[in-house]
N, C-alpha and C positions, 0 to 999 in steps of 0.2 A: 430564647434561642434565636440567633441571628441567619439567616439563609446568604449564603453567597450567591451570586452570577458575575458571568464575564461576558459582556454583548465586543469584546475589543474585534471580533472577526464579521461586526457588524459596520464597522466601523465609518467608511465609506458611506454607506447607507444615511450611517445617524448626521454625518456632517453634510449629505445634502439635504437631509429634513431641516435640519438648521441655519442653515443658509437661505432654504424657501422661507420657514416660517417666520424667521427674523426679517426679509425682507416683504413681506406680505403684511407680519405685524406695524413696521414701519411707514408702509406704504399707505396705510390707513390708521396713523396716530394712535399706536396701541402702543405704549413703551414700559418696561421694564422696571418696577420699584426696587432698583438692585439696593445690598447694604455690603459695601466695598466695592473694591479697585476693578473686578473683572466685568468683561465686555457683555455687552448681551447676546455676541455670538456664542459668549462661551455659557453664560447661562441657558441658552436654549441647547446645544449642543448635551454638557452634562443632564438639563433636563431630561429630554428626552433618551439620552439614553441609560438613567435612572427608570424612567415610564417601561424600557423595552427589557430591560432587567425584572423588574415585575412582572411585568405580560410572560416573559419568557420562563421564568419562576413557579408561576401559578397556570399556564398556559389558557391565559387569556389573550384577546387580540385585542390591541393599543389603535386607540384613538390616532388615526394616519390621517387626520384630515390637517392640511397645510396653508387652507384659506386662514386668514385674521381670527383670533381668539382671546381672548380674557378672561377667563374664571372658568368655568362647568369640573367637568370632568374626563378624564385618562381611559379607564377601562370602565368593563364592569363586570366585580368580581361574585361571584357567589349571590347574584342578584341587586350587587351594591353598586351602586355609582362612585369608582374612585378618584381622589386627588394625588396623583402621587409626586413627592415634594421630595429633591436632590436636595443634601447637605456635603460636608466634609467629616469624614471621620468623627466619631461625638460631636457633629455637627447639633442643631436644635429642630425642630419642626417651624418654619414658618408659614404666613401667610399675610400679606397685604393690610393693611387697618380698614382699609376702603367696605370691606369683604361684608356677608352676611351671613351669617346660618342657615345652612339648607338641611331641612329635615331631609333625612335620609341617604345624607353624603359624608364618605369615610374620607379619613386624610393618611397615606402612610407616607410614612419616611423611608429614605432610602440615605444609605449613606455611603459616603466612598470617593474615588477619584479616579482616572483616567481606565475610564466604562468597567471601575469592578466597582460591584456597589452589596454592598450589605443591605435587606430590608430587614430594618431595626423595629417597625414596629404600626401602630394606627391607632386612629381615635377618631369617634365621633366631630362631626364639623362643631357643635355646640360646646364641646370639650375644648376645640381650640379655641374658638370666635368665641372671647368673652372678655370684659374688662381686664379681670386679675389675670390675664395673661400680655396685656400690651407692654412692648416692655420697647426702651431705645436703643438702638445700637450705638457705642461710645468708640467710632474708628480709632480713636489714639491709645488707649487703654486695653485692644480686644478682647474686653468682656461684657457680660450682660446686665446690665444695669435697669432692675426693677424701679420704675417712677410712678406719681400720679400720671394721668390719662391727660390730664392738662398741661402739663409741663411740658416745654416745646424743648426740641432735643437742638445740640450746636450743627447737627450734619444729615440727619434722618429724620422722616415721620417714624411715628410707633409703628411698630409689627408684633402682630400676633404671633406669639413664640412659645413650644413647648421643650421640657430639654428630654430626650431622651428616656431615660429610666421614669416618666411620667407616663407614657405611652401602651398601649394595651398590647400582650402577644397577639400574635398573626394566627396562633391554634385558636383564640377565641371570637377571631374576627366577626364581626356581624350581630354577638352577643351584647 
């Protein structure tokens, strides 16, 4: 079962967190592993307001800190430290190839578009960060195209990707 939220009367709010953080992260050569066309205002934008969809969901309080960032984690839910990762509609779970395994850090998905987001689901970081999950992104084709790990992609590095109906319910979270 999938949980709706609607942060749209947030709105305002989430596009000045995105405008700092994107010019903060900028500012200090933190940039964006996008895979497609959109900007990294609008990946931080959706970002975060996927992050405040959860926070607002589970009524936990979201990571507002607006200095430079790379990796850690969003919230923390039920004693967990989370990642929470924006898709599009049966979007996929990503995450960076760069990445490593942090024992004890979940990843959910949220998925949706303009600030309504479904959380679809979570999984352990080790469940994502792992070989048989790198997969490349084929911008001409848009689909997911499983490779070896060596195989250099025509447009992308690999990203760690899971699809959906892989992902654990959110009643079992932390299990």
């Amino acid at each position: 079962m999938s949980h709706d939220q609607n942060v749209s009367h947030l709105k305002p709010i989430i596009n000045f967190m995105a405008q700092t953080r994107q010019a903060s992260n900028r500012a200090n050569n933190i940039y964006d592993n996008k895979i497609g066309s959109q900007t990294s205002l609008e990946i931080e934008t959706r970002g975060i307001a996927a992050e405040l969809c959860f926070c607002m969901h589970y009524n936990v309080w979201p990571d507002l800190d607006l200095r430079p960032r790379s990796g850690g984690y969003d919230c923390i839910y039920k004693g967990v430290p989370v990642n929470i990762k924006e898709a599009p509609l049966n979007g996929w779970l990503l995450d960076k190839s760069y990445v490593r395994p942090k024992t004890g850090l979940a990843y959910v998905l949220c998925a949706g578009a303009d600030f309504r987001y479904k959380i679809v689901g979570w999984c352990w970081s080790h469940d994502l960060i792992s070989v048989e999950n790198l997969r490349y992104w084929d911008v001409i084709e848009r689909d997911w195209l499983k490779v070896a790990t060596n195989q250099p992609s025509k447009s992308y590095p690999p990203t760690y990707a899971l699809p959906p109906h892989s992902l654990r319910k959110m009643s079992d979270f932390g299990s």
